[in-house]
C-alpha positions in Angstrom: 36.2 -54.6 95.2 36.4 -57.2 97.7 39.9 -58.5 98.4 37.4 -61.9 99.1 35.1 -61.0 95.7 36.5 -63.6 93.6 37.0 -66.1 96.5 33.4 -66.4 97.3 32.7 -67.8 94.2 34.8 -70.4 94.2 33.3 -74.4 94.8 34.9 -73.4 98.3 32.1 -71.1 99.2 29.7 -72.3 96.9 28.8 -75.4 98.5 25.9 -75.5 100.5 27.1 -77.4 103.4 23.9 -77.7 105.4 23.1 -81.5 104.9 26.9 -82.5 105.3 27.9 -84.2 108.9 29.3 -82.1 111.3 32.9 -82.6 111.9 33.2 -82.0 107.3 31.2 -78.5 108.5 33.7 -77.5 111.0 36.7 -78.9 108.9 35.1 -76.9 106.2 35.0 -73.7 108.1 38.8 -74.3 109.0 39.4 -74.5 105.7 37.6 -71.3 104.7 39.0 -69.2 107.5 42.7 -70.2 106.0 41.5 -68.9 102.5 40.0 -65.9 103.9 43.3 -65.1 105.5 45.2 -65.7 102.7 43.1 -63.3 100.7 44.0 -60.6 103.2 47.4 -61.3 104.4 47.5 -59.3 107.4 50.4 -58.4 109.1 51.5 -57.2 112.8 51.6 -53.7 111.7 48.2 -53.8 110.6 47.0 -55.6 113.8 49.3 -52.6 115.4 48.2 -49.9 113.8 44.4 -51.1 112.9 45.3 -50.1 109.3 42.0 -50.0 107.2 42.8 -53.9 105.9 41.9 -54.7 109.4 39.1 -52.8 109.3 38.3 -53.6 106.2 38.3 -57.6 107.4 35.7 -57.0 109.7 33.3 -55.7 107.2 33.8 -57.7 104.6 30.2 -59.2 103.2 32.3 -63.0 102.9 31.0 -63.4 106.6 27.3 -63.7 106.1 28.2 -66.8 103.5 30.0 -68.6 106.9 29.9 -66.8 109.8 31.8 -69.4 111.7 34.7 -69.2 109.2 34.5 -65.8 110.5 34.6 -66.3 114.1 37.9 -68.5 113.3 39.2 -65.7 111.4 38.4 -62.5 114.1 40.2 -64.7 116.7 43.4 -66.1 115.0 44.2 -62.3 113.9 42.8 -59.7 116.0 42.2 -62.2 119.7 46.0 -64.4 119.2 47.8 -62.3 116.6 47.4 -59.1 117.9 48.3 -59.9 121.1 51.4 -61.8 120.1 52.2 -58.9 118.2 52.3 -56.6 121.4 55.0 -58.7 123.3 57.1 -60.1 119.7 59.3 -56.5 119.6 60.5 -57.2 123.1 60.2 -61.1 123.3 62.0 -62.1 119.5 61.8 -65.6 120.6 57.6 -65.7 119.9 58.1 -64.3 116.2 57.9 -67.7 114.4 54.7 -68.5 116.5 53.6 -65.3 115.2 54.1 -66.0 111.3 52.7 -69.4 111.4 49.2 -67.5 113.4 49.4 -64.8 110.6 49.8 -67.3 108.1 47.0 -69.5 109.5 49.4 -72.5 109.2 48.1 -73.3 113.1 45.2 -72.4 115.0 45.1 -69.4 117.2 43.1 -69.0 120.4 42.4 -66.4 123.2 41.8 -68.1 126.1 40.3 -65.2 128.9 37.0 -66.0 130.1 35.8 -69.3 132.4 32.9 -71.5 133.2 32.8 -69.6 136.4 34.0 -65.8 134.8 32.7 -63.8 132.3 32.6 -60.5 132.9 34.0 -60.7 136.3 37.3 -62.3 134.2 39.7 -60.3 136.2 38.8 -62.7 139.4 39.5 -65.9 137.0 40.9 -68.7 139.1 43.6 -70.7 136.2 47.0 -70.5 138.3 50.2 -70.4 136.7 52.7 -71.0 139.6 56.4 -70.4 139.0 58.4 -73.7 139.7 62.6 -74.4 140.9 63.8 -74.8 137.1 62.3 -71.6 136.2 59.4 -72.8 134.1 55.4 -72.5 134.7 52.9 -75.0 136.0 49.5 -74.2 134.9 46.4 -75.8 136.3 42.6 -75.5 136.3 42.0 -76.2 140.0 38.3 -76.7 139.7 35.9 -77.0 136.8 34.1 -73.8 137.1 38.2 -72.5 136.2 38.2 -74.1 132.6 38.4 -71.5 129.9 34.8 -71.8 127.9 34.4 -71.7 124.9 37.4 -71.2 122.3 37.2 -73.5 119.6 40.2 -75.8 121.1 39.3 -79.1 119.9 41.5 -81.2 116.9 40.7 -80.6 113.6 43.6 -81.8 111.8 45.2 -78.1 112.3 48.1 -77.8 115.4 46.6 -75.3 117.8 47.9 -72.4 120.7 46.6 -70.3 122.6 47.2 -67.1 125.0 46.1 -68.3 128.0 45.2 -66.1 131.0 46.2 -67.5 134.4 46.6 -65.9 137.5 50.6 -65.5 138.0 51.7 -67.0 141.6 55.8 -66.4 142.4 57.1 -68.1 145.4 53.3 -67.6 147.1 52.7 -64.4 146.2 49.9 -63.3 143.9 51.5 -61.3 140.9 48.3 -60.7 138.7 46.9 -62.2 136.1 49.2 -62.5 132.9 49.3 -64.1 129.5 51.0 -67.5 128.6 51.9 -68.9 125.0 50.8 -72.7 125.5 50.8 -75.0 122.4 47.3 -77.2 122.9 47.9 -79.6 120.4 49.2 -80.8 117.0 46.2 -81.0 115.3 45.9 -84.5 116.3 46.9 -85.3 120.1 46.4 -83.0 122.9 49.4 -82.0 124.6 50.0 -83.4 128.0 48.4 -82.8 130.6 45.7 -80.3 128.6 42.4 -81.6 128.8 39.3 -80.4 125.8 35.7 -81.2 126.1 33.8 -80.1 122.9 30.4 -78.5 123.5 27.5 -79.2 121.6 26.5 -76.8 118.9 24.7 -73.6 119.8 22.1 -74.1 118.0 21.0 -72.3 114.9 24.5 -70.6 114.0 26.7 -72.2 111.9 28.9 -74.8 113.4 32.2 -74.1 115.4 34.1 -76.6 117.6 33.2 -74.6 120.9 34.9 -76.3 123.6 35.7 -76.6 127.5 40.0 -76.4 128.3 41.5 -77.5 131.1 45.1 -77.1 132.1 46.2 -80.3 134.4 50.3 -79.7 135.5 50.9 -78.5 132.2 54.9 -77.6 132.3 55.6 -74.3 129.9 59.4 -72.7 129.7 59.9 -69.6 131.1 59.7 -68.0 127.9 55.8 -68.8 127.7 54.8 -65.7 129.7 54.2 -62.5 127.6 55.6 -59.9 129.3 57.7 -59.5 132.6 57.0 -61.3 135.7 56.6 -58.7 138.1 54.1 -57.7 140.1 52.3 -54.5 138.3 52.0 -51.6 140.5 48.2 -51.2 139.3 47.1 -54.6 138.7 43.6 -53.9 137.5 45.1 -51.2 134.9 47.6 -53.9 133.8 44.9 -56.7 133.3 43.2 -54.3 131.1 46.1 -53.6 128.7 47.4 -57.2 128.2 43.6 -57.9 127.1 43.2 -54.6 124.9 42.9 -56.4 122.1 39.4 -57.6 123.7 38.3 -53.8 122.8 39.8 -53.6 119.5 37.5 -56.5 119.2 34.3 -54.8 120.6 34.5 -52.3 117.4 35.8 -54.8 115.1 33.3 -57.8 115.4 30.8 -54.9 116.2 31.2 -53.4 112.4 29.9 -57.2 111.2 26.4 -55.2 111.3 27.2 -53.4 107.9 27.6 -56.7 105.9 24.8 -58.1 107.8 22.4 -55.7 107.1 23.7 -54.9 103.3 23.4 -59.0 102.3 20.3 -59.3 104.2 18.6 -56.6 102.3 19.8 -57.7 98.9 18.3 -61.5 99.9 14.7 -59.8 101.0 14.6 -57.9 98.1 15.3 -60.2 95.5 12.9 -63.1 97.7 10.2 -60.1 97.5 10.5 -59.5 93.8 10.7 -62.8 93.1 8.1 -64.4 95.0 4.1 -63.2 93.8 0.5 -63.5 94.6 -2.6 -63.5 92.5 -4.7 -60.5 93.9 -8.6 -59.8 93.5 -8.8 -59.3 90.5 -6.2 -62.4 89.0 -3.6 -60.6 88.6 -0.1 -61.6 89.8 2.0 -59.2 91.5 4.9 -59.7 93.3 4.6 -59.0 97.4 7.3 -56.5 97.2 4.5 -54.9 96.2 2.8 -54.4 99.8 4.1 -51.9 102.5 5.0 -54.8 104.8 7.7 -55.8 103.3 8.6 -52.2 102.0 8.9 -50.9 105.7 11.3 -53.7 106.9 13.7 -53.8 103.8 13.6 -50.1 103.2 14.7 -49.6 107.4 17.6 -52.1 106.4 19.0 -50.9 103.6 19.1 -47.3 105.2 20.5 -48.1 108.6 23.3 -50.4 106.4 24.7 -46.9 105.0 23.8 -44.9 108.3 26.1 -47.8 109.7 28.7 -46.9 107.1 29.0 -43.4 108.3 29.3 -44.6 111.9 31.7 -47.1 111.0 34.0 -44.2 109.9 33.5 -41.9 112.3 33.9 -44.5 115.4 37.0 -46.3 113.8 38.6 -42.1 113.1 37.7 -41.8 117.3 38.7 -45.2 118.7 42.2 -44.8 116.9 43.1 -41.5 118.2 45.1 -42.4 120.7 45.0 -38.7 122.2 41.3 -39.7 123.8 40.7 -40.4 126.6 41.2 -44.8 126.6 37.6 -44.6 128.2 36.0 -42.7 126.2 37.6 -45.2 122.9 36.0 -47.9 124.7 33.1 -46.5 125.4 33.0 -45.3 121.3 33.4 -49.2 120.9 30.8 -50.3 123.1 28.4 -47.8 121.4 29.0 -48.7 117.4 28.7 -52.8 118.8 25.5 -52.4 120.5 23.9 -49.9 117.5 25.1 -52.2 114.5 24.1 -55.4 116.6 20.9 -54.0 117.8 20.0 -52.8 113.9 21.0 -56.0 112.4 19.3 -58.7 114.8 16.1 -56.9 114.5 16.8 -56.8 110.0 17.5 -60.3 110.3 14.4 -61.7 112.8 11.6 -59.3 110.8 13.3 -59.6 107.2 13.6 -63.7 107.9 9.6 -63.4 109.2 8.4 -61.9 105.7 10.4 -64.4 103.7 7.8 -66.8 104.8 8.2 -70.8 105.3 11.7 -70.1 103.0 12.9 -68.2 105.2 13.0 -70.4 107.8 16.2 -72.4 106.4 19.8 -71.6 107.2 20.7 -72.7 103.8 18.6 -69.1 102.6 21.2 -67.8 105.3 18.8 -65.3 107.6 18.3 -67.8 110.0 22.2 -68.4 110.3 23.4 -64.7 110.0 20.5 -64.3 112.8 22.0 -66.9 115.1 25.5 -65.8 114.5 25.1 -62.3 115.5 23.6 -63.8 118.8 26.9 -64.9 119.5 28.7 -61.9 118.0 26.1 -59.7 120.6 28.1 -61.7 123.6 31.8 -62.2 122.4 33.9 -59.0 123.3 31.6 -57.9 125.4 28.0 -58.5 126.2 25.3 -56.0 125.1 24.1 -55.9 128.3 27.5 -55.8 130.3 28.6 -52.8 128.5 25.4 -51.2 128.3 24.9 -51.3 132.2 28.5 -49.7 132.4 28.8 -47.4 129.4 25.2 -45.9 130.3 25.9 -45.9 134.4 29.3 -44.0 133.6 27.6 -41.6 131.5 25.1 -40.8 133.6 27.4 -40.4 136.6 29.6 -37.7 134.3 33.2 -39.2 134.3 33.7 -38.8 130.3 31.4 -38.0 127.8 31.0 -39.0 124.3 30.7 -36.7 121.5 28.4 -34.0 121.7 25.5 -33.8 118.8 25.8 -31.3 115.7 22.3 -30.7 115.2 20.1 -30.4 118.8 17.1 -30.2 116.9 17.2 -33.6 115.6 14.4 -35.8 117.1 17.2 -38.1 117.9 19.2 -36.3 119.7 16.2 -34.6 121.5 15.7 -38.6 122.4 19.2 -38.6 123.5 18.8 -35.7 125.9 15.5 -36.3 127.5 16.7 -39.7 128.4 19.8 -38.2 130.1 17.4 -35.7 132.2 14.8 -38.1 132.6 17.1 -40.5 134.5 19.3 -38.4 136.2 16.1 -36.8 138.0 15.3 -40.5 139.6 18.9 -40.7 140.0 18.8 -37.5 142.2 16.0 -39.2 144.6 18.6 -42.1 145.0 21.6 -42.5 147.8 23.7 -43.7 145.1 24.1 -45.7 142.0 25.2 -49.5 143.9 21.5 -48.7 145.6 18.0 -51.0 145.1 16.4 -48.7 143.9 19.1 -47.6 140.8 19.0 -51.6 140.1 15.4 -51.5 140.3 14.6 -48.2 138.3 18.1 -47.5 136.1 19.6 -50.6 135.1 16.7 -51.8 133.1 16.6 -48.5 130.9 20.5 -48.2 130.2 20.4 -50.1 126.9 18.0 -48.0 125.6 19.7 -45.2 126.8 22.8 -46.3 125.1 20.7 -47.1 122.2 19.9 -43.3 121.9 23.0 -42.2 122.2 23.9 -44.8 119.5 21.3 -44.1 117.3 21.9 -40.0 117.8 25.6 -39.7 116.7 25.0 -42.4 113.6 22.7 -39.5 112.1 25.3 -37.4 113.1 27.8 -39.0 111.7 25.9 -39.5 108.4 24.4 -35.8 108.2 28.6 -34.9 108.2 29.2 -38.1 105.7 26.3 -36.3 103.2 24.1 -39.1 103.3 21.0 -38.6 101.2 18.2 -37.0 103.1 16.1 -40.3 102.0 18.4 -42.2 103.7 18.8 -40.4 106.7 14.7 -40.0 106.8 14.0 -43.4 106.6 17.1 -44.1 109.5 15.3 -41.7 111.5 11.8 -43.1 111.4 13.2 -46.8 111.9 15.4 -45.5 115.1 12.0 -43.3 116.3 10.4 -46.9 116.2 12.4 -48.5 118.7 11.4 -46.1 121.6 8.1 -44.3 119.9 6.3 -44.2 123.2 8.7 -41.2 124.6 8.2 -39.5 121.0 3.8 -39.8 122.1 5.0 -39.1 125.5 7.0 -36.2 125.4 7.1 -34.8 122.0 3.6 -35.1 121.3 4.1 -37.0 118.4 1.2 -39.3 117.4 0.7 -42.7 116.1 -0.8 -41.0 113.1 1.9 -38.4 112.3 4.6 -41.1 112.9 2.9 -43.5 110.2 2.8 -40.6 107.7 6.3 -40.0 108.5 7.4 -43.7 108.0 5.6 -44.0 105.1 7.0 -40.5 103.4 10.3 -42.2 104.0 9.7 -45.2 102.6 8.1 -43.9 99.9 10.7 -41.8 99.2 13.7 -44.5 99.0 11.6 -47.4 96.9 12.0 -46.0 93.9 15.7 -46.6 94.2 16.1 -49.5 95.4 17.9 -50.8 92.9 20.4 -48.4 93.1 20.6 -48.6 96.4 21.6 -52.4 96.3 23.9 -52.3 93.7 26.0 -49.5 95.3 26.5 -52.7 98.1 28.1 -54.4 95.6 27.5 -57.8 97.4 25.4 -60.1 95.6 28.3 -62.3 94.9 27.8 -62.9 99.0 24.3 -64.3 98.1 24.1 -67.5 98.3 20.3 -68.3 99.2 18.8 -70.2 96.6 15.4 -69.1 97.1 16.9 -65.6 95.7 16.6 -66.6 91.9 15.4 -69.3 89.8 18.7 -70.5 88.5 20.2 -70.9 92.4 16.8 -72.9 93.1 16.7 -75.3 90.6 20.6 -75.9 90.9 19.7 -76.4 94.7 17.4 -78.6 93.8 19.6 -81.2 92.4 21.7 -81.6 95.3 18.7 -82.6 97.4 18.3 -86.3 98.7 15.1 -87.6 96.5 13.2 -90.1 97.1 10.8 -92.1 94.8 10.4 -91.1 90.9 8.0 -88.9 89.1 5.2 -91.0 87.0 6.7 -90.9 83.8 10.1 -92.1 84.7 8.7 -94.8 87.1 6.4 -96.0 83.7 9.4 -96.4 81.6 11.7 -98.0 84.1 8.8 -100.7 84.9 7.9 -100.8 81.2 4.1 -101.2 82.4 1.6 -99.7 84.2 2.0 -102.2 87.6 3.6 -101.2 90.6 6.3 -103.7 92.7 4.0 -105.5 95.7 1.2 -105.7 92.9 -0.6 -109.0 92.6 -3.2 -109.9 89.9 
């Protein structure tokens, strides 16, 4: 069970907040994220040690009923938490800021990236300059320098936030280091900090995304996490003060099991529910037809394939006797996998829900637009694709190696690797045109293979039923079928019977299937049964009467505006 399982269906969660203004959605999401945390009641050590209630957060299905009560969530614990928690053993001074984060009783942020930096962050221009009385001034000295986008605007909740500024000590550059800055009471910015709130993103449910400055903002000495000096390796000591930006590629990255699991369960019980009147008169419901078999059936497979990855990625990225490249790249792999499979669930399974499944109230549309942002934070698809796969390919780790070579998956995996090392070999080197040109435009699907390869693994060693794993392997064989026709010899014919064995296969239990998700207290779609509809129904604004009604309340048959 759920540590959230009761808390979902509570008014709290209940309400469809679609139709309310914007600022009571946001204030709503705040409000959320505080219950959420009090239902888990993480603590450093768990941040520390990712125990399996961390993990266990970022799976949890309570994030496809408000995704942005999510984002507030994976940012006050694992972004602001954990890395308070990594200086609070040596620095005692920041443990009461650290309750009051793990307690949610203020706002946490992570303030890294810039208008101007993304993944270039490590040349991010914020300046923290040491001053006479031993404090800090931090400034934005231009406005591509202001930290986009944490959610750093009032909402009735005081607010820090580890900011990242570049760490200058009687004129000398000492690296860029992280500072403890309050950014206001909930109310009133603090002086000389400066928020400009961005419009919405559009689609994704609401979070107060906004544009920080820093204008001769004084902070104590005590503000800076960690020591002042210059590191003898600054690039390596960037990289550890924002590890928890890793923790977070696997942890926001494992959001793809709860996505996948509730979006199944909603297209299934929309298919079931919803019916046509064939040739013959008689209604049948369009579960029925094999285009909405193929889609569902793919999701509900790849949500336990994504189980057994889960495990075996979290078991990897936690052994701390790996090489830290090789966990990041294990990170990198799960994100891109779970994202990939669950933004392609949500756009085709929101497509055969029709008109209905158009509305972010039936939630698709929002878990869709959510994960769009989920796909950037912590690391861009494309960012660490380009890196992971160009590492790879150039040999300087490797990821674990397959248990079965015979799989079609894995015989994907490898004839990508050979195919692209062979243009490689015709290249000068990999900063060339021509690897831009030829390479960079195949590494997430390279990545994707390799992906898609050690999650059958990993659920062939997880004894996942052969259904399930046949129906993974015919939605993963999808993605990339051309190389299958090209170099396998598979046909469009024998590919068809293949999909439709396996979905044929894992129909019949379905039902099981879904209920061993045990998350259809995370439904919330009304369009999913005839009690949520018609309850949906009466909080609708109406306008006008039906007949009857209007008859009785006009006690004739004449309308207002009607002269004899």
């Amino acid at each position: 069970m759920w540590p959230t399982q009761e808390l979902v269906q509570t008014p709290l969660f209940q309400l469809h907040n679609e139709g309310l203004p914007l600022n009571e959605r946001i204030a709503l999401s705040y409000k959320r994220a505080k219950a959420i945390s009090d239902a888990y009641r993480l603590t450093a050590k768990d941040l520390l040690t990712l125990s399996p209630k961390f993990w266990q957060l970022h799976t949890d299905p309570i994030w496809a009923v408000d995704g942005a009560a999510g984002t507030l969530v994976t940012l006050q614990y694992n972004c602001c938490a954990g890395t308070l928690a990594m200086f609070a053993r040596t620095q005692p001074e920041i443990q009461p800021t650290l309750k009051k984060v793990l307690d949610f009783d203020i706002s946490g942020q992570f303030c890294l990236t810039e208008v101007g930096h993304g993944l270039d962050v490590f040349h991010l221009e914020t300046t923290a300059t040491l001053l006479p009385d031993g404090g800090f001034e931090i400034n934005t000295p231009h406005d591509r320098a202001a930290k986009y986008m944490p959610p750093t605007a009032p909402v009735g909740v005081p607010c820090v936030a580890i900011v990242f500024a570049r760490t200058l000590i009687r004129g000398e550059d000492c690296g860029i280091k992280p500072f403890l800055i309050e950014l206001h009471n909930g109310k009133d910015m603090s002086p000389g900090v400066v928020c400009k709130v961005l419009p919405q993103r559009g689609g994704s449910r609401p979070v107060n995304h906004s544009l920080t400055y820093f204008h001769n903002v004084q902070v104590p000495f005590s503000a800076l996490l960690g020591t002042d000096a210059k590191a003898d390796d600054p690039r390596t000591a960037f990289f550890t003060n924002i590890s928890r930006v890793a923790v977070g590629t696997i942890a926001i990255g494992s959001l793809g099991i709860p996505a996948l699991q509730v979006a199944s369960v909603i297209a299934s019980k929309y298919s079931n529910r919803r019916t046509v009147v064939d040739a013959q008169g008689v209604r049948k419901s369009i579960m029925s037809f094999q285009t909405q078999k193929i889609p569902i059936m793919s999701a509900v497979a790849q949500s336990f394939v994504m189980q057994a990855l889960h495990h075996k990625c979290v078991s990897l990225f936690c052994n701390l006797k790996l090489d830290p490249r090789v966990r990041h790249a294990v990170a990198s792999t799960l994100k891109l996998v779970m994202i990939e499979h669950a933004q392609t669930a949500h756009l085709t399974l929101g497509d055969r829900c029709g008109a209905q499944g158009l509305f972010e109230v039936n939630q698709l549309t929002g878990m869709h637009s959510d994960m769009r942002g989920t796909a950037i934070a912590e690391g861009d698809l494309l960012g660490i694709s380009i890196r992971l796969g160009t590492e790879l390919l150039l040999g300087r780790y490797s990821l674990p190696e397959t248990t079965d070579p015979n799989s079609l998956l894995a015989k994907h995996e490898l004839g990508l690797f050979r195919e692209m090392r062979e243009r490689m070999s015709e290249m000068e080197h990999h900063r060339s045109p021509e690897y831009d040109q030829i390479v960079l435009p195949e590494l997430v699907n390279l990545v994707q293979a390799v992906g898609h390869r050690i999650a059958y693994d990993a659920a062939v060693e997880a004894k996942l039923e052969p259904y399930l794993l046949d129906m993974y392997v015919a939605s993963c064989v999808k993605v990339d079928l051309h190389w299958y026709v090209e170099n396998l010899g598979l046909t469009r014919r024998e590919y068809r019977n293949m999909e439709r064995a396996a979905v044929e296969a894992i129909y019949p239990r379905l039902d099981d299937l879904l209920a061993r998700m045990n998350v259809d207290a995370y439904v919330t779609a009304p369009f999913t049964s005839d009690q949520k509809w018609d309850e949906y129904l009466g909080t609708l604004e109406t306008f006008g009467l039906p007949s009857e009604n209007l008859t009785s309340q006009l006690g004739s048959t004449s309308f207002p505006g009607h002269y004899a």
